[in-house]
C-alpha positions in Angstrom: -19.0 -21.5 -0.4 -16.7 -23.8 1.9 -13.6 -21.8 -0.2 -15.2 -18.9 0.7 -15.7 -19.5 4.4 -12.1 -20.8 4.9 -10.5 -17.7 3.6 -12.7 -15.8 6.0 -11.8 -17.7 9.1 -8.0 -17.6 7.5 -8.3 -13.6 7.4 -9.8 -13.4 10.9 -6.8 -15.7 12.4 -4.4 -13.7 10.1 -5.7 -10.1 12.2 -5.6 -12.3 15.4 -1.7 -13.1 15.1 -0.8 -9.6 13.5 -2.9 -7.7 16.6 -1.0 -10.3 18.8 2.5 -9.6 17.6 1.7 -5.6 16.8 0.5 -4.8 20.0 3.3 -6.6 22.0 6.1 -5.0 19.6 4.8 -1.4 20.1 4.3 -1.8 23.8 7.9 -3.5 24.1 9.2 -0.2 22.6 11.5 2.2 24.9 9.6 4.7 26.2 6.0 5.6 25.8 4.0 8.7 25.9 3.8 9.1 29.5 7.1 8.3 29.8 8.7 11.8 32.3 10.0 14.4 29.9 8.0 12.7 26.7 4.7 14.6 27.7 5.4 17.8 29.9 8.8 18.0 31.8 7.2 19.9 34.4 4.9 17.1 35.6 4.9 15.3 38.4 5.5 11.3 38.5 1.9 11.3 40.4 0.3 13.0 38.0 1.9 10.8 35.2 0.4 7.4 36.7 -2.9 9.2 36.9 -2.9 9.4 33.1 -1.8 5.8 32.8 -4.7 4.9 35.1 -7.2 6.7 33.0 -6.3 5.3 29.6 -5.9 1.6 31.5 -1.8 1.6 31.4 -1.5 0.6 34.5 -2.9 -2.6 34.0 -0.6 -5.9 32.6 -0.5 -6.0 29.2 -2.7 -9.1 28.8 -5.5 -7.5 30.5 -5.1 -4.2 28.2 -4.7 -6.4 25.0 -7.9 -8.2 25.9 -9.8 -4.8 26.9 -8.6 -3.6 23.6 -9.6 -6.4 21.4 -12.8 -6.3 23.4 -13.4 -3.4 22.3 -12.0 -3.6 18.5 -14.8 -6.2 18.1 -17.1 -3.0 18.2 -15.0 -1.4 15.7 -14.0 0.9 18.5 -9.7 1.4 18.3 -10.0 3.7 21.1 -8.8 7.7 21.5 -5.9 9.4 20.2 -3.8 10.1 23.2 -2.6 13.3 21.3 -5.5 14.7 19.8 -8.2 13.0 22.2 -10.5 11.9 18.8 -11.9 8.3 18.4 -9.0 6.8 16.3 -11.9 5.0 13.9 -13.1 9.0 13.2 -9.4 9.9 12.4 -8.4 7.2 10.0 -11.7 7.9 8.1 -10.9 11.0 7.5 -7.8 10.1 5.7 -8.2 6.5 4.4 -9.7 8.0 1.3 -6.8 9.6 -0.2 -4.3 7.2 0.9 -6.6 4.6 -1.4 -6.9 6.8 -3.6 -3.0 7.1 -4.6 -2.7 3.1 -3.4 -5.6 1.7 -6.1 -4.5 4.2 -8.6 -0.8 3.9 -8.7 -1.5 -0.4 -8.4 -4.0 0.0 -11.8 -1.3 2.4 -13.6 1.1 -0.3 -12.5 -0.7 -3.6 -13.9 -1.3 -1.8 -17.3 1.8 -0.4 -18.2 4.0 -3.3 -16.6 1.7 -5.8 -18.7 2.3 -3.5 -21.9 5.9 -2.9 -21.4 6.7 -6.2 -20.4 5.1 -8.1 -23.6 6.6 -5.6 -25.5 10.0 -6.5 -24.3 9.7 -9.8 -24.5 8.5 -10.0 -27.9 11.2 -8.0 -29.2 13.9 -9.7 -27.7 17.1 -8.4 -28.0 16.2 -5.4 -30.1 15.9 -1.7 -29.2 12.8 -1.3 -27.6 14.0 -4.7 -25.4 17.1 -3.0 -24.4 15.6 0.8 -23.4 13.0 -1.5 -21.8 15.1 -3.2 -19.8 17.5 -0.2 -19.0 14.4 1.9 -17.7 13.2 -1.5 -15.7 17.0 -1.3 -13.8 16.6 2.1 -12.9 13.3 1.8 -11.8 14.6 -0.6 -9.6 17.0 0.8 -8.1 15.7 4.1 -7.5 14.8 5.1 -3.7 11.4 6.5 -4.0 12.5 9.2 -1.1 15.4 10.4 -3.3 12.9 10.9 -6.4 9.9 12.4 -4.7 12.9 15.2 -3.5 13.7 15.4 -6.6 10.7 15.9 -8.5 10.3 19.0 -5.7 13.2 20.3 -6.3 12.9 20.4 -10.4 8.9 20.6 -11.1 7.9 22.5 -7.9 11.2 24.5 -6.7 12.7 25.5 -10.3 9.7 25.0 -13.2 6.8 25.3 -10.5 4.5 23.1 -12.8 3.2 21.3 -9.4 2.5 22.3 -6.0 5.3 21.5 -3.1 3.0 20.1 -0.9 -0.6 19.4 0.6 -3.8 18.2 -0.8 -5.8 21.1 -2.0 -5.0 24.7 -2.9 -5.4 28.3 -0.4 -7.8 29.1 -2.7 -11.0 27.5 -2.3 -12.5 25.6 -5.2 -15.8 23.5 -5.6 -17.3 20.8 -7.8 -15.1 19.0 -10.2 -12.5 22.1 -9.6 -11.8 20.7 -6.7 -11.4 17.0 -8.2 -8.6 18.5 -10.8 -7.3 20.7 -7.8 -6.4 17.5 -5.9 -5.2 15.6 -9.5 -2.5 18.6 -9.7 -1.6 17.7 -6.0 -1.5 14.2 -6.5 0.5 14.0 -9.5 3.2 13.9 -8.0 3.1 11.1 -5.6 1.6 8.5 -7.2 3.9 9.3 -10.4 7.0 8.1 -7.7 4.7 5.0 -6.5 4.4 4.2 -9.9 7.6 4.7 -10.9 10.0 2.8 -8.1 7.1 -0.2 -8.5 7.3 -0.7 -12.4 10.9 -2.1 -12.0 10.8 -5.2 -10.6 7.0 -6.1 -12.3 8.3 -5.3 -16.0 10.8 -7.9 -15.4 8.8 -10.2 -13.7 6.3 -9.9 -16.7 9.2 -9.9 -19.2 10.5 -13.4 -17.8 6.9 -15.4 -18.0 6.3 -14.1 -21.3 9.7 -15.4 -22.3 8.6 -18.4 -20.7 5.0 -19.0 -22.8 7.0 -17.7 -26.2 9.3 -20.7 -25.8 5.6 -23.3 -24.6 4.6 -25.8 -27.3 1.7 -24.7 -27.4 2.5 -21.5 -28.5 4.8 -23.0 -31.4 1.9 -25.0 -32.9 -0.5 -22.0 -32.4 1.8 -19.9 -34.6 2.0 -22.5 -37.0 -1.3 -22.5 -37.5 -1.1 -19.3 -38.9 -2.5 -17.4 -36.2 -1.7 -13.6 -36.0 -0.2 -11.2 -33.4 -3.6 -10.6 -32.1 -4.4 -14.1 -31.6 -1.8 -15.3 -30.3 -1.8 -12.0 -27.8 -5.4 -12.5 -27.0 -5.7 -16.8 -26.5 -2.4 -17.7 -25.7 -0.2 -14.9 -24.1 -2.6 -13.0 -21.9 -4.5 -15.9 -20.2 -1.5 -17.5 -19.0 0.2 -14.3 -18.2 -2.7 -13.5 -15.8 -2.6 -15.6 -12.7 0.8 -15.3 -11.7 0.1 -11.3 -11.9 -2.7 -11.1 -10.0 -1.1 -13.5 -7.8 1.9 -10.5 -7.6 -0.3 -7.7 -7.7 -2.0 -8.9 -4.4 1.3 -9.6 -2.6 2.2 -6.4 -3.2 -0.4 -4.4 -1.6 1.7 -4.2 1.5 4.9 -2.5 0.0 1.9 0.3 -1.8 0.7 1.0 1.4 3.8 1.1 3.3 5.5 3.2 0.9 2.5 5.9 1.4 3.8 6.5 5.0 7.2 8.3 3.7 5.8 10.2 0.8 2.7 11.7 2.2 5.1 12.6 4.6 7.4 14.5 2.1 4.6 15.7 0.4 2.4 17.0 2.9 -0.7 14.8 2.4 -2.7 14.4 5.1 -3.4 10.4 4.3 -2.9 7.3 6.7 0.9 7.6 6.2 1.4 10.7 7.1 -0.7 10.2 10.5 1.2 6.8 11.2 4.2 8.8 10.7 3.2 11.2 13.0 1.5 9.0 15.7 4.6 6.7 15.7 6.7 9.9 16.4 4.6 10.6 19.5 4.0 6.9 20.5 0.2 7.3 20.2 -0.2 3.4 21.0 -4.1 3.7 19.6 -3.7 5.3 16.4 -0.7 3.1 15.4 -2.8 -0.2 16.1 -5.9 1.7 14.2 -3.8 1.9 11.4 -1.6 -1.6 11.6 -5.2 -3.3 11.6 -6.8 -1.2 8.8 -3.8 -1.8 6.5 -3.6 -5.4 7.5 -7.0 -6.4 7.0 -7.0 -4.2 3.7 -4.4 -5.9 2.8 -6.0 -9.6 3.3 -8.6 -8.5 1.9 -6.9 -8.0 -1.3 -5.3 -11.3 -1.4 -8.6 -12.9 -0.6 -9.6 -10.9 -4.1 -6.9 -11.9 -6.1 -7.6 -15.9 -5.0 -11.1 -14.6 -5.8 -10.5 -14.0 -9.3 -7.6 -16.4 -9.8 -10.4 -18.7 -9.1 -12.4 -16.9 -11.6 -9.5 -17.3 -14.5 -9.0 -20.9 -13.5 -11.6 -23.0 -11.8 -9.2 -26.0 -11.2 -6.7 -23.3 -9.4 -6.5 -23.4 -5.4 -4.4 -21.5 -3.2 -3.4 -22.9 0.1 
């Protein structure tokens, strides 16, 4: 319970500093909405700090971070200085499918890695090690912009297997229809998430396997006599775990970031998309809506994977 209560005061002091440094980054920015010629070139600089004065502008920036986290403590992030909606009604309305491709591209991610990874590693040096490996470098090194273009161009443009862009089709559909409508869409995009993300953790998984085939404990295991499955089961896998989950909750920043640029090339009206969009038009309350969803989501997944670290290992502690 004390564990429990310090990561909660740890995540609250973690969305403090991250509000803090957030807020006076976006505000330090060149211009600003109401900057003259951002908004309307034809209005005047009266009418300007008018605007300023009724979304509380004018003020110093202490007094409008204070008003704002005043008011975040009521879940309230403000209005959209574009759209004029409550910023918490706009980021419901497209948190789901930017989860959606985030938890779903990180499950496809831990299996296959996991799979690939101890498949390598116990075939060292052999074939499968070697196309492995090969397919682990190019995941690495592959720009995730470059391949989402490219999947356009060859299964949408040329083949037309997959739809260019969006989230559901003109034509309306209902029930599960519409689940395996948004599927097709979706394809797509989380097949690049997965993709430029398998690189690095194959590797990763690759090199501690390695590790635990070369442990004592191993050695005497398998001259005990105990089989592939055994020695999968007691030996490899619980000591491959930790350090995964460990990765796996680290990680949850470069998922979500990496959604911003291709529900933006793919048209998916998600969290990305609308951060893209909001930082294009300096909407200062939607971008802090979002920076503090995705920051808290994100603690809250490494609160999770300490969670079940703890869990796997009840002599582990973190921090």
């Amino acid at each position: 319970m004390k564990l429990f209560l310090k990561k909660i005061l740890y995540l609250a002091f973690m969305l403090f500093l991250i509000s803090l440094i957030s807020f006076g980054a976006i505000h330090a920015a060149p211009n600003s909405f109401f900057s003259a010629g951002e908004l309307n070139p034809n209005m005047t600089p009266e009418v300007l700090e008018h605007l300023k004065a009724v979304y509380g502008l004018d003020k110093p920036l202490h007094i409008q971070y204070l008003d704002w986290m005043i008011n975040l403590l009521s879940l309230d992030f403000g209005v959209s200085f574009v759209s004029g909606q409550n910023v918490i009604d706009m980021v419901k309305d497209r948190i789901g499918v930017t989860l959606i491709m985030n938890i779903t591209s990180m499950i496809l991610v831990f299996i296959i890695s996991i799979y690939l990874g101890i498949k390598a590693a116990m075939n060292a040096d052999k074939w499968s090690d070697i196309l492995i490996k090969q397919l682990s470098l190019f995941s690495f090194s592959m720009p995730s912009f470059y391949l989402a273009l490219l999947l356009i161009l060859v299964f949408s443009v040329k083949l037309e297997w997959f739809p260019i862009a969006g989230l559901h089709s003109i034509e309306s559909k209902e029930g599960f229809a519409e689940y395996i409508d948004m599927a097709w869409h979706l394809f797509l995009p989380i097949f690049v998430m997965v993709f430029v993300s398998l690189g690095s953790m194959i590797i990763y998984v690759r090199s501690l396997v390695t590790e635990i085939l070369k442990s004592d404990y191993y050695f005497f295991a398998k001259a005990r006599g105990l089989g592939d499955k055994e020695l999968l089961r007691y030996f490899i896998l619980p000591n491959l775990m930790p350090p995964i989950i460990t990765l796996l909750g680290l990680s949850l920043p470069g998922l979500i970031g990496g959604s911003v640029i291709l529900e933006a090339i793919f048209g998916i009206e998600g969290m990305g998309q609308l951060f893209y969009m909001s930082a294009l038009s300096r909407d200062y309350p939607v971008i802090m809506g979002i920076l503090m969803v995705t920051a808290f989501l994100t603690l809250l997944g490494n609160m999770f994977s300490d969670i079940i670290l703890l869990k796997l290992n009840p002599y582990f502690k973190r921090g």
